[in-house]
FIDO-791442 format. One line per field, with one value per residue: y, x, z of N, C-alpha, C in turn; residue in one letter. Coordinates in nm, 4 decimals, padded with zeros to 6 digits. Layout:
BEGIN
n.v [Y:...]
n.u [X:...]
n.w [Z:...]
ca.v [Y:...]
ca.u [X:...]
ca.w [Z:...]
c.v [Y:...]
c.u [X:...]
c.w [Z:...]
type [A:...]
//
This chain:
BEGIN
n.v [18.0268:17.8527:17.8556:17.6305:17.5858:17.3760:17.2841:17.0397:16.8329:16.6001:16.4242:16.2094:16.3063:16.1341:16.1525:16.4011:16.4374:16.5332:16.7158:16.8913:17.0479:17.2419:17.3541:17.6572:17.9114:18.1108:18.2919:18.2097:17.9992:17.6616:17.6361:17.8558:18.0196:17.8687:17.8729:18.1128:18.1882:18.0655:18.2061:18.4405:18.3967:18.3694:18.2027:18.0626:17.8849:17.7574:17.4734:17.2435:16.9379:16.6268:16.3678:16.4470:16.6399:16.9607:17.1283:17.4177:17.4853:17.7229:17.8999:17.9669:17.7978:17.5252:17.1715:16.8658:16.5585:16.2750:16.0274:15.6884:15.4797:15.6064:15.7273:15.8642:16.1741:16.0967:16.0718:16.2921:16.4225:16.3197:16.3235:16.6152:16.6845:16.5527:16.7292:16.9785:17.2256:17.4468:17.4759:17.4241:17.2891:17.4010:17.2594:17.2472:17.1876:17.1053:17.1294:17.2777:17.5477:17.7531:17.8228:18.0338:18.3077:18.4741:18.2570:18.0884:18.2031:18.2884:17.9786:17.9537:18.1709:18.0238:17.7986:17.6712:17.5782:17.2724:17.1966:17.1429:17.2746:17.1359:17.1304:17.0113:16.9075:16.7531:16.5508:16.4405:16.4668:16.7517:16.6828:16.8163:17.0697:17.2116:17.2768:17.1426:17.0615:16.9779:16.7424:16.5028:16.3889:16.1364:15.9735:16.0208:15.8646:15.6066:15.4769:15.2589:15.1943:15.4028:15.5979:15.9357:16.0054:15.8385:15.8940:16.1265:16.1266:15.9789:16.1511:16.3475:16.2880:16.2479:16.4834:16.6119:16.7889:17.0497:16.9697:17.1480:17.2344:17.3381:17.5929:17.6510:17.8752:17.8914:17.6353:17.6073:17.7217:17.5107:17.3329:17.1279:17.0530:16.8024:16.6367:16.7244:16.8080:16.8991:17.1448:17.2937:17.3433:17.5065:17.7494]
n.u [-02.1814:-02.1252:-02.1557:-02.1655:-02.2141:-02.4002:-02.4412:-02.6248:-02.5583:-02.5136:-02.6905:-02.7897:-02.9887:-03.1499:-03.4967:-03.5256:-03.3553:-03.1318:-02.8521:-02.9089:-02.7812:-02.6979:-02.9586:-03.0929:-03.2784:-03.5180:-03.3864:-03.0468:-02.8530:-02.9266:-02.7300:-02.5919:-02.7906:-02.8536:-02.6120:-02.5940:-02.7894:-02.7504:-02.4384:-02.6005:-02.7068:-02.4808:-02.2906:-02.0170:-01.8143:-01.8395:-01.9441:-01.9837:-02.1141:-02.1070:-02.1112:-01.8588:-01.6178:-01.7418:-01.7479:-01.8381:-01.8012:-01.7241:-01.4055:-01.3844:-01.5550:-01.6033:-01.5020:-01.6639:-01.6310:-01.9208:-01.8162:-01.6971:-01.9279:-02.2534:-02.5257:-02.7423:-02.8372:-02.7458:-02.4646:-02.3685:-02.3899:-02.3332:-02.0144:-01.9894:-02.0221:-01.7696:-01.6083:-01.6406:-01.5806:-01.7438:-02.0247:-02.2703:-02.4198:-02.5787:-02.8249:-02.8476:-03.0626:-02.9831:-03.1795:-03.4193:-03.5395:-03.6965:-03.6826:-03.5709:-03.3405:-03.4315:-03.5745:-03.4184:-03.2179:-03.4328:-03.4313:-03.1721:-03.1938:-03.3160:-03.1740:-02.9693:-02.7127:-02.5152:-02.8287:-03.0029:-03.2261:-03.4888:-03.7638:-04.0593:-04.3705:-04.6903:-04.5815:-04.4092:-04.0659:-03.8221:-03.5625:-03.3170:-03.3090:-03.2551:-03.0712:-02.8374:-02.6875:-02.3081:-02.2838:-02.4294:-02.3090:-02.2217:-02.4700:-02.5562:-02.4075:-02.4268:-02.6937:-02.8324:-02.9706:-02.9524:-03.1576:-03.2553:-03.4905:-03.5302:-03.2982:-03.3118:-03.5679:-03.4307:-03.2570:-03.4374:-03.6039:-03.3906:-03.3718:-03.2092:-03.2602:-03.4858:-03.8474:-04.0310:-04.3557:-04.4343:-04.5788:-04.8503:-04.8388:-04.5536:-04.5248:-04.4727:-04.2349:-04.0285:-04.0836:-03.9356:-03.7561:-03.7992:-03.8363:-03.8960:-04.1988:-04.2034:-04.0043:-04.1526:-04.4190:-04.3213:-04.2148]
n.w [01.2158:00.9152:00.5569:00.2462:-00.1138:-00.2818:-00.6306:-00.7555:-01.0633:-01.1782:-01.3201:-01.5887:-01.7422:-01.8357:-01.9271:-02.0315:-02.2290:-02.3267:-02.1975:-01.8874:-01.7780:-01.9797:-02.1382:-02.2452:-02.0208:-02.0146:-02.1339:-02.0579:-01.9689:-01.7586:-01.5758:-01.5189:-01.4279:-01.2202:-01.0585:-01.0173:-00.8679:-00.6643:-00.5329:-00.5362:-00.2562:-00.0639:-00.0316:00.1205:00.0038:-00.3275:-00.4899:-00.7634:-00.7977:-01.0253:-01.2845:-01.4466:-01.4754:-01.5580:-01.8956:-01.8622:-01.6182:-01.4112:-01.2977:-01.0481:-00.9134:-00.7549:-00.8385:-00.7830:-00.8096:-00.8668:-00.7938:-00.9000:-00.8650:-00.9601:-00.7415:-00.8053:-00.6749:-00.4135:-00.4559:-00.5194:-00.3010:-00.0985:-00.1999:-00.1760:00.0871:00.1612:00.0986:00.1821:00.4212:00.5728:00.7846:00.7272:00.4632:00.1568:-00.0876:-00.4541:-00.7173:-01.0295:-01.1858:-01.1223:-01.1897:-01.0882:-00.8266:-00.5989:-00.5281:-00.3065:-00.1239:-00.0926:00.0980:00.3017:00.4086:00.4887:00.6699:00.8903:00.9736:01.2355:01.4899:01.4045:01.3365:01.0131:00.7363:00.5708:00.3466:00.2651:00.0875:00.0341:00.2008:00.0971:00.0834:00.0003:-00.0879:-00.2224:-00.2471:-00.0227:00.3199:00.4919:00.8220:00.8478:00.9955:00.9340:00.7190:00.7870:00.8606:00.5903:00.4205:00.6042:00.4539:00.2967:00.0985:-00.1118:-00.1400:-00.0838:00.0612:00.2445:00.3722:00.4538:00.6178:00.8256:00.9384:00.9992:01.2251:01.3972:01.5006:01.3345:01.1188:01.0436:00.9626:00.7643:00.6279:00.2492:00.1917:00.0260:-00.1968:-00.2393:-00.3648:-00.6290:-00.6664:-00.6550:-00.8539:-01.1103:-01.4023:-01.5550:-01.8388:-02.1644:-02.2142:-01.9799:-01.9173:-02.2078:-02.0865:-01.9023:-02.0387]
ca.v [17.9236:17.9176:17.7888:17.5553:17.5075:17.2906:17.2261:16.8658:16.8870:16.4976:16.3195:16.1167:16.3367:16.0491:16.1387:16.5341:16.3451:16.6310:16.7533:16.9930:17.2304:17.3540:17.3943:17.7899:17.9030:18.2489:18.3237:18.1810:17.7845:17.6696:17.6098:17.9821:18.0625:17.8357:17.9018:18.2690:18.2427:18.0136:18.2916:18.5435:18.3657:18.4171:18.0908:18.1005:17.8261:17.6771:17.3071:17.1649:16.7730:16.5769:16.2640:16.4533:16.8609:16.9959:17.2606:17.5466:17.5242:17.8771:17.8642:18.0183:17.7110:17.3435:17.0522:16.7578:16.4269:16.2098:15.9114:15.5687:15.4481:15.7029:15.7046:15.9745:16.2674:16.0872:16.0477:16.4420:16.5039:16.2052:16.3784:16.7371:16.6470:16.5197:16.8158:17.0948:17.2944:17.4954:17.3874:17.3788:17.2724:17.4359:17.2084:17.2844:17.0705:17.1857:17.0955:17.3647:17.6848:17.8816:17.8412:18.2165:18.3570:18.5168:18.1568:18.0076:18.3098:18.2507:17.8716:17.9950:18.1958:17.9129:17.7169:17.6652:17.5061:17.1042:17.2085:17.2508:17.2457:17.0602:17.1654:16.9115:16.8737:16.6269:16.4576:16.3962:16.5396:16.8268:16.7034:16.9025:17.2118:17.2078:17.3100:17.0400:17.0487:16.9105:16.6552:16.4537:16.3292:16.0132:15.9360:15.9796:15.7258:15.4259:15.4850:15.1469:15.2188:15.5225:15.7245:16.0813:16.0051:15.7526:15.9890:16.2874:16.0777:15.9375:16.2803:16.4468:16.1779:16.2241:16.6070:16.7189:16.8758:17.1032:16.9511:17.2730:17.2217:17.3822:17.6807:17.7007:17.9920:17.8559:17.4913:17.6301:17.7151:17.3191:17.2625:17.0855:17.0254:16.6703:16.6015:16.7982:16.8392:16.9965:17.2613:17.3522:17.4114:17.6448:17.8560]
ca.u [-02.2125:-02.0479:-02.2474:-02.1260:-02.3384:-02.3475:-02.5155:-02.6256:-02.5594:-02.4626:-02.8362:-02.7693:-03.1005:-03.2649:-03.5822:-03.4890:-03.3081:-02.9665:-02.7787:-03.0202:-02.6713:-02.7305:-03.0557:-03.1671:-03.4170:-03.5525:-03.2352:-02.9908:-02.8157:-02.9411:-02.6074:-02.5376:-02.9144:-02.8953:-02.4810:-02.6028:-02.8914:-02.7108:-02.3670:-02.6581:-02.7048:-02.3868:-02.2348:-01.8653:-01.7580:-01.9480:-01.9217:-02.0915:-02.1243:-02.1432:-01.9797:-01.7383:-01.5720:-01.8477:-01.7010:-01.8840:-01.7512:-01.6376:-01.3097:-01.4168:-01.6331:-01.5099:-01.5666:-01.6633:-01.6935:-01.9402:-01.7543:-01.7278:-02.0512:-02.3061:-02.6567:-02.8391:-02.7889:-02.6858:-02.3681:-02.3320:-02.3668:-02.1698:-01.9051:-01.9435:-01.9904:-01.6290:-01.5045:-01.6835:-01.5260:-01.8506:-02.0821:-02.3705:-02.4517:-02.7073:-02.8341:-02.9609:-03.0523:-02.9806:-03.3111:-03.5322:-03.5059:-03.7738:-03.5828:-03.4981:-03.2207:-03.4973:-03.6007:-03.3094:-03.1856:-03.5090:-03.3829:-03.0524:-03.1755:-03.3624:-03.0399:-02.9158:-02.6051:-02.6092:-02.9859:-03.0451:-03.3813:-03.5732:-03.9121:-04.1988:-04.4749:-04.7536:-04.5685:-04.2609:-03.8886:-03.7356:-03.3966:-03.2545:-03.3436:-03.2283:-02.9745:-02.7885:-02.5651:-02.1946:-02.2814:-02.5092:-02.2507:-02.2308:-02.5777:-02.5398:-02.2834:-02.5782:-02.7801:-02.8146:-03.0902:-02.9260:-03.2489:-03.2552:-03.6101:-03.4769:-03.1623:-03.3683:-03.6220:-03.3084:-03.2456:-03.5262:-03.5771:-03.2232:-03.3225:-03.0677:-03.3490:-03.6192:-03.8990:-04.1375:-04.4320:-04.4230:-04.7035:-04.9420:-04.8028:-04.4290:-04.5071:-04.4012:-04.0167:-03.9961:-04.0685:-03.8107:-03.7916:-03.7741:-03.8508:-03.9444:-04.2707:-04.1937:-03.9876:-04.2346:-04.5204:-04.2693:-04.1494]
ca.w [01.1182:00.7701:00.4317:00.1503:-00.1156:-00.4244:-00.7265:-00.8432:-01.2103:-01.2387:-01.3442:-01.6674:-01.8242:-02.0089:-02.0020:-02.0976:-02.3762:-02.3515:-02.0814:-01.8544:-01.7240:-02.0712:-02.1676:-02.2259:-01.9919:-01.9990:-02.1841:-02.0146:-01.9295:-01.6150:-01.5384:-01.4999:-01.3429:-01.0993:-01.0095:-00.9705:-00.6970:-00.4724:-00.4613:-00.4308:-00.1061:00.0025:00.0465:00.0696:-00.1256:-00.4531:-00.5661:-00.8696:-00.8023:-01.1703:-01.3394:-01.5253:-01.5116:-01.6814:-01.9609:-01.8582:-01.5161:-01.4165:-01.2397:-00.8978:-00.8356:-00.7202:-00.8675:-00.7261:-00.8925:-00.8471:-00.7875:-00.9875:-00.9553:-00.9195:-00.7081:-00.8213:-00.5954:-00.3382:-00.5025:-00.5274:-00.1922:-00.0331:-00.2270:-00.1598:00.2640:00.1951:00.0472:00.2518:00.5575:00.5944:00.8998:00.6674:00.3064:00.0457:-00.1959:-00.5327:-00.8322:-01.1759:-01.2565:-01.0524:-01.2186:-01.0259:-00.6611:-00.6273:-00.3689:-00.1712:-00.0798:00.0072:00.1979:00.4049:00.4673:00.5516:00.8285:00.9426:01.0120:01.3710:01.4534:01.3862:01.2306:00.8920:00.7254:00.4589:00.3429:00.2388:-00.0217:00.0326:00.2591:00.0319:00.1430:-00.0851:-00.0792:-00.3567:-00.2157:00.1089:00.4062:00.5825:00.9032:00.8333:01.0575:00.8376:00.6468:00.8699:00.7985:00.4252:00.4516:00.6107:00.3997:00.2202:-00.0421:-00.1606:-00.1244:-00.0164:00.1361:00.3984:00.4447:00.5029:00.7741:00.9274:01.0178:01.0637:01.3084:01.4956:01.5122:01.2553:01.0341:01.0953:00.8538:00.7508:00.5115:00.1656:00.1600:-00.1415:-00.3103:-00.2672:-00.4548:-00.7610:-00.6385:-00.6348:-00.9776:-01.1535:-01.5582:-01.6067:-01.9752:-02.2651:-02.1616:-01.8804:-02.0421:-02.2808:-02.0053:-01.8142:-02.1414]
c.v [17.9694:17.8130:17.7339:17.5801:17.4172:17.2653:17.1047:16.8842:16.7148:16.3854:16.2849:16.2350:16.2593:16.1042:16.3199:16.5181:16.4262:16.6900:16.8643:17.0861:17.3187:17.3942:17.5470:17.7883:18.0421:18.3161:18.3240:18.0447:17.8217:17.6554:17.7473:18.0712:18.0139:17.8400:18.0304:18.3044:18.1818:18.1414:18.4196:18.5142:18.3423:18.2761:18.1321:18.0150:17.7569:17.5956:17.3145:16.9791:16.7268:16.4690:16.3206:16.6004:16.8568:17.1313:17.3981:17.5572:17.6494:17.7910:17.8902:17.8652:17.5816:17.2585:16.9208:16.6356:16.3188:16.0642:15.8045:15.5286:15.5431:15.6385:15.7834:16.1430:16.2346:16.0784:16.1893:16.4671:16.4617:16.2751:16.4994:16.7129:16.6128:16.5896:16.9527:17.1100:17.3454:17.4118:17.3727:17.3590:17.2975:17.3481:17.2364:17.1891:17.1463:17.1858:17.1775:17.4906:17.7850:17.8584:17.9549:18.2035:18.3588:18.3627:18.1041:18.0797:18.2629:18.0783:17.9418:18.0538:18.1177:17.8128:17.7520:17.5898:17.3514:17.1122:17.2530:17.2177:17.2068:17.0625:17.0395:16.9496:16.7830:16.5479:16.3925:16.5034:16.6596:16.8416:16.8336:17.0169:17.2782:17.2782:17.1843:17.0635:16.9563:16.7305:16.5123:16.3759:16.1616:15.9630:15.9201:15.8192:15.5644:15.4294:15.3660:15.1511:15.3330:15.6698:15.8699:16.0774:15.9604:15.8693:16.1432:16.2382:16.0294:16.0399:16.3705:16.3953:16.1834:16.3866:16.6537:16.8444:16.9663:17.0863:17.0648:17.2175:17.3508:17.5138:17.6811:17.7572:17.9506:17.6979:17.5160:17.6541:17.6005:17.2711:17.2310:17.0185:16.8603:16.5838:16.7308:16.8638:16.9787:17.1819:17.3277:17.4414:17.5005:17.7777:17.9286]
c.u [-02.1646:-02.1682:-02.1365:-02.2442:-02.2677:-02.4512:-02.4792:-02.6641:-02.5118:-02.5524:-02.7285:-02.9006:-03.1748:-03.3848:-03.5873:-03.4342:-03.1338:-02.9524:-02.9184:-02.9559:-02.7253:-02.8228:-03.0540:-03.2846:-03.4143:-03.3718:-03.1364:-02.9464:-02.8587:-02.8139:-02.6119:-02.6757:-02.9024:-02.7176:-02.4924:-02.6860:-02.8322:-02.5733:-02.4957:-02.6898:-02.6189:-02.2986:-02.0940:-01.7888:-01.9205:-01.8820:-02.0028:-02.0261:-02.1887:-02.0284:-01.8373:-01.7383:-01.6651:-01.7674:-01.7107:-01.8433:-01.6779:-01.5359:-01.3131:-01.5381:-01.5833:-01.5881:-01.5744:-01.7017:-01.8010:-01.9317:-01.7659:-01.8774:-02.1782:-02.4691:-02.7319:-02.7473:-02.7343:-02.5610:-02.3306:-02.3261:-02.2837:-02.0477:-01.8734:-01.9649:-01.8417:-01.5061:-01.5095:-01.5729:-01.6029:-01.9495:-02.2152:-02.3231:-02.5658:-02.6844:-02.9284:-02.9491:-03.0410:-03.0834:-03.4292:-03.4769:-03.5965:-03.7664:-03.5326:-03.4202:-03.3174:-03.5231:-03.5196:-03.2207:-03.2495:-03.4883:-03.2828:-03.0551:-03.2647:-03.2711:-02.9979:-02.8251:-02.6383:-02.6962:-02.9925:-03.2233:-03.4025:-03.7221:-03.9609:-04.3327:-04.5418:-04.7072:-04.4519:-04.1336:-03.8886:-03.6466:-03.2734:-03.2736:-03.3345:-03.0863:-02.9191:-02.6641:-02.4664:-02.2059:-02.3526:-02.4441:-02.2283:-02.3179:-02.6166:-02.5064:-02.3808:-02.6460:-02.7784:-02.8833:-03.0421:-03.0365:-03.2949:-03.3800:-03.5680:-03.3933:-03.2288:-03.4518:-03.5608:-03.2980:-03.2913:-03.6218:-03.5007:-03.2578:-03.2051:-03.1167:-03.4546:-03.7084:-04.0129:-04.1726:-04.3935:-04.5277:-04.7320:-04.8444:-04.6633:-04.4064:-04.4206:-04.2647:-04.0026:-04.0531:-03.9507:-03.8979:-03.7045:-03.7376:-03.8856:-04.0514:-04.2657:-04.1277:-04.0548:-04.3539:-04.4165:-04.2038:-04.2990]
c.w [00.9803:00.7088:00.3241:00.0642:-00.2542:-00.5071:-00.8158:-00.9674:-01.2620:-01.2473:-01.5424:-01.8183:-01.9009:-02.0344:-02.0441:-02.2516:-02.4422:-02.2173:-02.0616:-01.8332:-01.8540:-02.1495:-02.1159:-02.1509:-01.9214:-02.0417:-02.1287:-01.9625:-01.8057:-01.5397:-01.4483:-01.3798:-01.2465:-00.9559:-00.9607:-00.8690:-00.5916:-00.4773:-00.4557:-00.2933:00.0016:00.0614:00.0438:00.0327:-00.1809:-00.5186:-00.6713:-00.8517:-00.9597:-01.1585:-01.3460:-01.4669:-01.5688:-01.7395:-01.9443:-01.6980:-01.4856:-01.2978:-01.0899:-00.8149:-00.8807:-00.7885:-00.8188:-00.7795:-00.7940:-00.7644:-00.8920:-01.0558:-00.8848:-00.8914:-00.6855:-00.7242:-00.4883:-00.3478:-00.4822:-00.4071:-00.1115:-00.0394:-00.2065:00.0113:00.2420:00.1607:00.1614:00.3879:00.6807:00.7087:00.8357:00.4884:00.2180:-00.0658:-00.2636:-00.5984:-00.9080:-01.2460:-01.2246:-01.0849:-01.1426:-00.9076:-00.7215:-00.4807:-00.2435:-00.1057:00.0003:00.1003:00.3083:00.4993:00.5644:00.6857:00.8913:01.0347:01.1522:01.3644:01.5063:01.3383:01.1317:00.8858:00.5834:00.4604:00.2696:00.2120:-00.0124:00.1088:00.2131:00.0742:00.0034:-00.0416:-00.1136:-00.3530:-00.0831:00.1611:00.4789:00.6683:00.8425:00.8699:00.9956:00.8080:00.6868:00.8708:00.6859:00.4384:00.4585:00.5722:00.3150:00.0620:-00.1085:-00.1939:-00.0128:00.0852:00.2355:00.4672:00.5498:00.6511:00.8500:01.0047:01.0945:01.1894:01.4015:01.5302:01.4476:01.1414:01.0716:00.9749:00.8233:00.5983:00.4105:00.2252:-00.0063:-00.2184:-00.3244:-00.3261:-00.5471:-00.7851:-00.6637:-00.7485:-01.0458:-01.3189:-01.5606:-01.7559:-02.0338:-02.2120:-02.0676:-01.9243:-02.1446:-02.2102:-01.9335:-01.9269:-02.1376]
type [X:X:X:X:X:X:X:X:X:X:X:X:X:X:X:X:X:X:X:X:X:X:X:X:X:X:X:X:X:X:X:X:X:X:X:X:X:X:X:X:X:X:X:X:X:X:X:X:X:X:X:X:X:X:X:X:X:X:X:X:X:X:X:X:X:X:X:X:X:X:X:X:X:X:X:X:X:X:X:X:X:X:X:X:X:X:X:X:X:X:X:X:X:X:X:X:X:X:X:X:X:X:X:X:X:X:X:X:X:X:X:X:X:X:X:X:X:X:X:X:X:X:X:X:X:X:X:X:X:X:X:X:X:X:X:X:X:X:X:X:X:X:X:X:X:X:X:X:X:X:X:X:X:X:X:X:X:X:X:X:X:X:X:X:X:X:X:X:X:X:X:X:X:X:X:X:X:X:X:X:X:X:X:X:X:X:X]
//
């Protein structure tokens, strides 16, 4: 089994109110924090999915546009499934700075072939933080509503996912900085 991964860096940020790639956090853009735990996990290629090139793009990692008209993340991944080679795909968001390697390592060896895995909170999907077989991509695709929730129970449904609850003490990996706010309570 080979790994892809990619980071979704192409949200709009309104209610953050400025781009989130480059927000400092714990001295450093998330750009660069969160480009550095997924190659600690050894993928062997790295996408960033966004509207545009983003500037700070290092040259060792692909870019993948969006497309025209964009639907959240589903737009990012649509597009990196159509770039990949890799028999799986790691997805991060640019928005979850306390996802560490060790974590997604532990996905990784989770992964069987055709199976990735997607953990769950309350009963809600964590897309954006996930493994996905190649195969998927064909289910992206019918997805009519463009929501990752459907996409993910499509799957995990068809057996393409293995859905594993969150644990307590690992909620907090799956925080994501939304607004201001948020950023302030995690500084």
């Amino acid at each position: 089994m080979t790994l892809s991964a990619v980071l979704l860096a192409g949200g709009e940020s309104r209610r953050m109110g400025r781009d989130k790639a480059t927000i400092i956090f714990e001295g450093e853009p998330l750009w660069q924090r969160q480009l550095r735990t997924l190659a600690q996990v050894g993928a062997d290629q790295i996408f960033v999915s966004a509207r545009n090139d983003p500037a700070w793009r290092p040259n060792d990692v692909v870019f993948v546009p969006d497309g025209d008209e964009s639907h959240g993340p589903w737009s990012g991944l649509a597009a990196t499934f159509a770039a990949i080679s890799a028999t799986h795909l790691l997805v991060l968001a640019i928005d979850m700075p306390f996802m560490t390697a060790a974590y997604l390592t532990l996905l990784r060896e989770q992964i069987q072939p055709s199976l990735g895995i997607v953990r769950v909170i309350g009963g809600r999907f964590e897309p954006v933080a996930a493994i996905y077989p190649r195969e998927v991509h064909v289910d992206l695709a019918n997805i009519a509503d463009f929501s990752l929730q459907t996409f993910v129970r499509k799957i995990a449904d068809a057996g393409k996912v293995a859905v594993v609850d969150v644990t307590e003490d690992d909620v907090p990996l799956f925080r994501n900085l939304n607004d201001p706010r948020d950023l302030a309570a995690a500084s």
